[in-house]
C-alpha positions in Angstrom: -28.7 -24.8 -5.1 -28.3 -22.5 -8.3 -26.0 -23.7 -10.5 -23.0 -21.4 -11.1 -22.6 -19.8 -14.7 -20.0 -21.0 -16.6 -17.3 -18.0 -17.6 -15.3 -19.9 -20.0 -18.4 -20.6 -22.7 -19.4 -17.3 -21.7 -15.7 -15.9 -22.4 -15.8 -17.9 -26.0 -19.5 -16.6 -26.6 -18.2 -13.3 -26.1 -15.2 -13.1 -28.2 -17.4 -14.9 -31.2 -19.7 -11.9 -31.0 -16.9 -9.2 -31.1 -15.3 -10.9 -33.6 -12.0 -11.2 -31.9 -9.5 -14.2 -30.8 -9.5 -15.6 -27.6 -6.6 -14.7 -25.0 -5.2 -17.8 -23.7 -4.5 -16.2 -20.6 -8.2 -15.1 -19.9 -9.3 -18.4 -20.7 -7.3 -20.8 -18.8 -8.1 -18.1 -15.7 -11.8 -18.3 -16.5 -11.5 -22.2 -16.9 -9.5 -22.4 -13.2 -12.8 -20.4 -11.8 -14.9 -22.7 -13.3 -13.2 -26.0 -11.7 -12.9 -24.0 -8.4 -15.9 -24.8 -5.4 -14.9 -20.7 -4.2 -17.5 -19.5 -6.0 -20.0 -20.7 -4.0 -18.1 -18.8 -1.6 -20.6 -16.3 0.0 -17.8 -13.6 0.2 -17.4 -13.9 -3.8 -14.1 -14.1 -5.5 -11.2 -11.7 -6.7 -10.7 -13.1 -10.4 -6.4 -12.4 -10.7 -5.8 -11.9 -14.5 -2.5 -10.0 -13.5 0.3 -10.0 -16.4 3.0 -10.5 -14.2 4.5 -13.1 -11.7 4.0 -16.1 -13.9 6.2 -19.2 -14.2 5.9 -18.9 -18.1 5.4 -15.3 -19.9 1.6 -15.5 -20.6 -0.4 -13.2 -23.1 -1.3 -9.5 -21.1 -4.6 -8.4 -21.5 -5.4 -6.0 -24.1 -8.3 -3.7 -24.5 -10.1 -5.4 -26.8 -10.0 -8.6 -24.2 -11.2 -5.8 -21.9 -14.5 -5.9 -23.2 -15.0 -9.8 -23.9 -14.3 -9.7 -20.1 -16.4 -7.3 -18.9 -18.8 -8.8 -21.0 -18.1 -12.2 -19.1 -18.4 -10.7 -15.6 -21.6 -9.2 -16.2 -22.7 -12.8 -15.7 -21.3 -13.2 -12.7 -22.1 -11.6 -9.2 -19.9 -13.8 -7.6 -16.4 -12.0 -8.8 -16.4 -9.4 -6.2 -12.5 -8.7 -6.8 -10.9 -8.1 -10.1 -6.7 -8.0 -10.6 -5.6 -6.6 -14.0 -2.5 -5.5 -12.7 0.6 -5.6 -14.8 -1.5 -5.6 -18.3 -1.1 -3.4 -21.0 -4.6 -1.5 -20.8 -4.8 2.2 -22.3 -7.3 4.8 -22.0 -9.4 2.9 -24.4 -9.5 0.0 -21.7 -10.1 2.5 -19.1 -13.4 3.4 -21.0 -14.9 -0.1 -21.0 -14.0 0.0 -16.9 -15.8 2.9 -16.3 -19.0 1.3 -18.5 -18.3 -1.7 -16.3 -18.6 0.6 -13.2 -21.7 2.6 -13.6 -23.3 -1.0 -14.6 -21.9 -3.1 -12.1 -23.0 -3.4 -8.1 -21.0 -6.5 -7.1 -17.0 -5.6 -7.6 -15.7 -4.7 -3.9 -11.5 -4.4 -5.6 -10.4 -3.3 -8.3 -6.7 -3.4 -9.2 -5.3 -1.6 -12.3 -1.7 -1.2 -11.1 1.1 -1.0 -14.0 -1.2 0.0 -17.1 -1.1 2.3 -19.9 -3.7 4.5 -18.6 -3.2 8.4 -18.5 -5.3 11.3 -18.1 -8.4 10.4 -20.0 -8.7 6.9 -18.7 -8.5 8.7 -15.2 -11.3 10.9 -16.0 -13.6 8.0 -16.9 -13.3 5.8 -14.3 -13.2 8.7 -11.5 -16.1 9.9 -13.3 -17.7 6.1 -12.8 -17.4 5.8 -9.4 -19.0 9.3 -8.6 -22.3 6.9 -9.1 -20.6 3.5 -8.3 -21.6 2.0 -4.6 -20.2 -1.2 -4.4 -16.2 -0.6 -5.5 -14.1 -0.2 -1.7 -10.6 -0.7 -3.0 -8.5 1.1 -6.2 -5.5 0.2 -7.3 -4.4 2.5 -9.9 -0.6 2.8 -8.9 1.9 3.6 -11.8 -0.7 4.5 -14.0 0.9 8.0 -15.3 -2.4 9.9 -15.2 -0.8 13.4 -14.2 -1.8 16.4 -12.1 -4.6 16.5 -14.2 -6.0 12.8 -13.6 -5.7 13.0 -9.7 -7.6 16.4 -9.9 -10.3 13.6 -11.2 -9.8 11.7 -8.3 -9.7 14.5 -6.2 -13.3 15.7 -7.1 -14.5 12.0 -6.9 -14.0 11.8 -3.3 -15.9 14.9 -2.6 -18.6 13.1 -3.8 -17.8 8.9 -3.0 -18.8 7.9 0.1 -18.2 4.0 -0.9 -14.7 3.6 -1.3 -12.5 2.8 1.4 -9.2 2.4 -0.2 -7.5 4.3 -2.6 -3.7 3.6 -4.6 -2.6 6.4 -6.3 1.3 6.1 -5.8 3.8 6.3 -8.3 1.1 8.4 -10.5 2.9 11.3 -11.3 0.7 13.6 -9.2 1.4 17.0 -9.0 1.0 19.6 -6.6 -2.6 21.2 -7.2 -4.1 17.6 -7.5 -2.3 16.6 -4.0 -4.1 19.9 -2.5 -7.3 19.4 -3.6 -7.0 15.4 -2.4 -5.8 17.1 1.2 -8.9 19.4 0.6 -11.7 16.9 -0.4 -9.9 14.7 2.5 -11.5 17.1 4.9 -14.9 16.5 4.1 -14.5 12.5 3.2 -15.3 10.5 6.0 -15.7 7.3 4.4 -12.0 6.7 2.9 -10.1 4.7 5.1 -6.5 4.3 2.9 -4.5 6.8 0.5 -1.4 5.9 -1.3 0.0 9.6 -2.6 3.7 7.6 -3.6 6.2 9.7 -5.6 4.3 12.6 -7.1 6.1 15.5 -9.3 6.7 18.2 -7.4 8.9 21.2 -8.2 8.6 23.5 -4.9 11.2 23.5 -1.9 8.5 25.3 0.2 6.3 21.9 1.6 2.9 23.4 0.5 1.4 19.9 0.0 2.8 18.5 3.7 1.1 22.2 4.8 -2.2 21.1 3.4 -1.8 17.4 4.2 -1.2 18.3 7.9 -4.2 20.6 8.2 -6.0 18.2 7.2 -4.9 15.4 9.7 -6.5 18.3 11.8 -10.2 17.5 10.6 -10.2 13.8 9.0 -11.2 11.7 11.5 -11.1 8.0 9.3 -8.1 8.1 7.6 -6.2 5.2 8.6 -3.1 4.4 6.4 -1.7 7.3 4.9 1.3 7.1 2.6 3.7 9.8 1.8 6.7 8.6 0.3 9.4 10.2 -1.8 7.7 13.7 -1.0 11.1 15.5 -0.6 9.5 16.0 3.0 12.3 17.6 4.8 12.2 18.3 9.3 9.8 21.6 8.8 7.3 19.1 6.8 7.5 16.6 9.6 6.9 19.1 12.3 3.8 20.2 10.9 2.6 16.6 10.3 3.4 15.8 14.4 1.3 18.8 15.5 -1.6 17.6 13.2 -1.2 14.0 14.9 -1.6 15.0 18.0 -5.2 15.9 17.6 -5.3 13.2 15.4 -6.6 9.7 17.2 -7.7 7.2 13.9 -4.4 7.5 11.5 -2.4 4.0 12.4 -0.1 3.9 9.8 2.5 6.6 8.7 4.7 6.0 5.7 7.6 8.8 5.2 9.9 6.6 3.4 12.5 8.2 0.9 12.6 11.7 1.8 14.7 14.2 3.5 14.2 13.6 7.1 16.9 13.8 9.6 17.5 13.4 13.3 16.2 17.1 14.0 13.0 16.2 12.2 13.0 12.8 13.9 13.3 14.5 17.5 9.7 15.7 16.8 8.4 12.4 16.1 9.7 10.7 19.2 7.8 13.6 21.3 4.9 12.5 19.3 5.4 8.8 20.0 5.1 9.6 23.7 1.8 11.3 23.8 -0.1 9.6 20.4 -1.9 6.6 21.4 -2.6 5.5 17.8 0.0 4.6 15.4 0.9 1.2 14.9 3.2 2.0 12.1 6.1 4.2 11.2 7.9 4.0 7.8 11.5 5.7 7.9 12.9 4.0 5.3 15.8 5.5 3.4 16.3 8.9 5.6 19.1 10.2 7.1 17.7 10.0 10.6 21.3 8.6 11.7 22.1 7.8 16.0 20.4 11.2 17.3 17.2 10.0 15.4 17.3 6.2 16.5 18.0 7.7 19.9 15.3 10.2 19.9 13.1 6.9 19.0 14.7 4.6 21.1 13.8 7.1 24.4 9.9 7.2 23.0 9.8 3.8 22.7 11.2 2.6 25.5 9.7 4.8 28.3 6.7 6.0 26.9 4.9 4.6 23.4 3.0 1.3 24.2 1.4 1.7 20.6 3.8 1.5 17.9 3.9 -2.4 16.8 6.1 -1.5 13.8 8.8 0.2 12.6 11.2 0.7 10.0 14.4 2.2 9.9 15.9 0.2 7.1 18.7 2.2 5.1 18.8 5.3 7.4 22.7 5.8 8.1 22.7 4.3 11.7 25.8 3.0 13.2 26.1 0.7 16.1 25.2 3.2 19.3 21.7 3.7 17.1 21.0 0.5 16.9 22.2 -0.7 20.3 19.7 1.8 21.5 16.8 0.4 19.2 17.2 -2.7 20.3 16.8 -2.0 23.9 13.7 -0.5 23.0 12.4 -4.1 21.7 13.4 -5.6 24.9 11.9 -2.9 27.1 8.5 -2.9 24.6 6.4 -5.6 24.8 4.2 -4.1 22.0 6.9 -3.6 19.4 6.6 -6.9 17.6 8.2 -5.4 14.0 11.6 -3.9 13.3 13.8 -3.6 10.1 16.8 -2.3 10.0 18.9 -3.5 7.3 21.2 -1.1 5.4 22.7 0.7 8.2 26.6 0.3 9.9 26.6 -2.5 11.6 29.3 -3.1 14.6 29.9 -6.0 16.1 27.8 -5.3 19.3 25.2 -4.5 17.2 25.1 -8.0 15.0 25.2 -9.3 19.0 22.1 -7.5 20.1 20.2 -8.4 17.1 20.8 -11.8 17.1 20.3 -12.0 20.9 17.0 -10.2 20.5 15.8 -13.8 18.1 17.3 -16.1 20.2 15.7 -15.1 23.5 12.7 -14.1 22.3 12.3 -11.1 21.9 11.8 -10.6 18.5 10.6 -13.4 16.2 12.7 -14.0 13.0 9.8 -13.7 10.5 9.1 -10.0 12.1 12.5 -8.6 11.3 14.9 -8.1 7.7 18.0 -9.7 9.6 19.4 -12.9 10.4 22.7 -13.7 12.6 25.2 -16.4 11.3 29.0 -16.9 13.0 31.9 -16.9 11.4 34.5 -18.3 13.2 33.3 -17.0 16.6 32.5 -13.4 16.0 28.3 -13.4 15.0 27.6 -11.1 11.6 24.0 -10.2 9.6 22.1 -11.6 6.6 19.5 -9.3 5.2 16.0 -11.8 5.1 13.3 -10.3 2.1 11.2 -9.2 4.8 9.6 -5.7 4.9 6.7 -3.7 5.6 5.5 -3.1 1.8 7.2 -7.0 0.9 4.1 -7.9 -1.4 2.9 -4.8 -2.7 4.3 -4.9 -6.3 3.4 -9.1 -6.4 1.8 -11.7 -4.5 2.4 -15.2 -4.3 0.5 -17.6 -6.4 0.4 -20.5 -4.0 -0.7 -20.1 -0.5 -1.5 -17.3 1.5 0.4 -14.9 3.2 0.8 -15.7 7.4 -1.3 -13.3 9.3 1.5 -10.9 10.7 4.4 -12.5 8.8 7.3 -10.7 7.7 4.7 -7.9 6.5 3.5 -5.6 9.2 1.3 -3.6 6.8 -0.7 -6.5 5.8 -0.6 -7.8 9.2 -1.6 -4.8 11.0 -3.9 -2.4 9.0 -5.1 -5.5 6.6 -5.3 -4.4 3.3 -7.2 -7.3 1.5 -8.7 -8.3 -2.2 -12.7 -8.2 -0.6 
């Protein structure tokens, strides 16, 4: 059996050559790796040298530790995943990535969430993985690379056909780069994921949900497609339910934090009873109020045998919205998620919800809501539970439960290899 390398001499070998000092941080990570038996792990290991969620403030990586690292890895075939989330990384950093790219032929995920990179740094590493085969998963959320970065990105995938996965939420993206992503979308057919989060956009008229839509119409492998905080209003979700149902691979629709309300909702319970696909739907924070929990109640009740999440957390629902939703649990076996935290609770409401736990219907890990009594009348605790609960952080120790309290990791697995 070959003998694995060791990173940490490597690390110190490296930094000695550069002439620079040692980052505690890297070292004690590289040092872990070493005492670890995972990397004789044929599936290869995602090295986590991510600033944040840390008992102790440690010391972020740099871009000069950037290139003692990459350095490091070059050595070692084994690191198939890389986490330098949280770090403080510029342009310069993004540089020595994008060398690391075109070189490399082993890293499956790359996470650069929460840098300093902008619209140079973009244009480097989308320019890298025009030649890269081996990367499947990006990270590059809150990076604030512009319009002008994700028109990089945008170009990339007309010519990637490795990548699987792709994070550009919370990017500032504007609205020529999100129409030339809808655009390249058409032709992509490897891309399985796209996170289009928050972008900047300054028109009322929807032309990016236009484009998006259309090309729903043609894409036939995206699978998770998020569009949050779009200012998508009913007209943008009308055109999105005609694309779907021609549409039979997309399983997971995020809409979260915009402008839908029950008019715009009506047309996604009509969808719901004819689409065979979706798994989840992400209402968060709309104004969909009782006519929309009704108009998804009806779907999911009579119809939708598909849908195994849903969330309607923060969506100005009183009690006969809720009463209704949770007759749909009971009536659908399949529907095995549901939040619903932030909206007006009644008292027959708290009772349905806590009824729908204690018989069965709905396990308490797959819900944000907890009953407790007070005197005899039963009231709601909001649990941390959610379909996006780990995407900012992860926990340190242990995994997280297949399914548990995180339908999107559960369902359509997004994972590190």
């Amino acid at each position: 059996m070959s003998v694995p390398p060791d990173l940490h001499l490597h690390y110190v070998q490296a930094c000695q050559t550069l002439g620079q000092p040692l980052n505690p941080f890297v070292a004690h990570v590289l040092q872990e790796v070493d005492k670890s038996d995972k990397i004789r792990c044929t599936e290869g290991i995602t090295l986590k040298v991510a600033g944040n969620n840390h008992p102790v403030p440690v010391q972020r990586v740099t871009d000069d530790d950037l290139g003692a690292l990459a350095s490091v890895l070059g050595h070692a075939a084994f690191v198939t995943g890389l986490d330098l989330g949280c770090n403080v990384l510029t342009d310069a950093g993004a540089k020595t990535m994008a060398t690391f790219l075109q070189e490399n032929s082993s890293l499956r995920y790359l996470n650069l969430m929460l840098n300093d990179i902008g619209t140079s740094g973009a244009e480097l590493i989308a320019g890298a993985l025009h030649m890269n085969k081996s990367l499947v998963h990006m990270k590059m959320t809150g990076n604030k690379i512009g319009n002008q970065g994700g028109m990089f990105f945008a170009s990339m995938l007309q010519v990637n056909s490795t990548l699987e996965k792709l994070d550009l939420g919370d990017c500032d993206l504007g609205l020529k780069c999100l129409i030339a992503i809808a655009i390249a979308l058409t032709q992509n057919n490897s891309l399985k994921a796209i996170n289009l989060n928050r972008p900047l956009l300054y028109s009322q008229q929807e032309e990016t949900t236009v484009h998006l839509a259309q090309m729903l119409k043609k894409n036939s492998s995206l699978v998770e497609l998020h569009l949050s905080k779009h200012e998508m209003k009913n007209f943008g979700v009308e055109q999105l339910c005609e694309a779907l149902y021609g549409n039979s691979s997309l399983r997971y629709l995020d809409l979260s934090c915009n402008k839908i309300t029950g008019d715009g909702v009506k047309f996604l319970g009509e969808l719901l009873k004819r689409n065979q696909t979706l798994e989840i739907l992400d209402l968060n924070a709309n104004r969909i109020e009782d006519a929309g929990a009704l108009y998804l109640s009806e779907a999911l009740s009579l119809h939708n045998r598909t849908l195994q999440a849903l969330s309607v957390v923060s969506c100005n629902i009183s009690g006969k919205g809720l009463l209704a939703l949770s007759n749909a649990v009971k009536s659908n076996m399949v529907l095995s998620h549901i939040y619903v935290w932030g909206n007006k609770f009644d008292n027959a409401a708290c009772m349905a919800f806590s009824e729908l736990v204690e018989r069965g219907h709905l396990r308490p890990s797959c819900t944000d809501v907890a009953s407790y009594q007070v005197g005899r009348r039963v009231q709601l605790a909001e649990l941390s539970h959610g379909l996006q609960r780990h995407y900012y952080w992860a926990p340190r120790h242990g995994a997280v439960p297949h399914g548990a309290a995180n339908a999107s990791l559960g369902i359509a697995a997004v994972s590190e290899h």
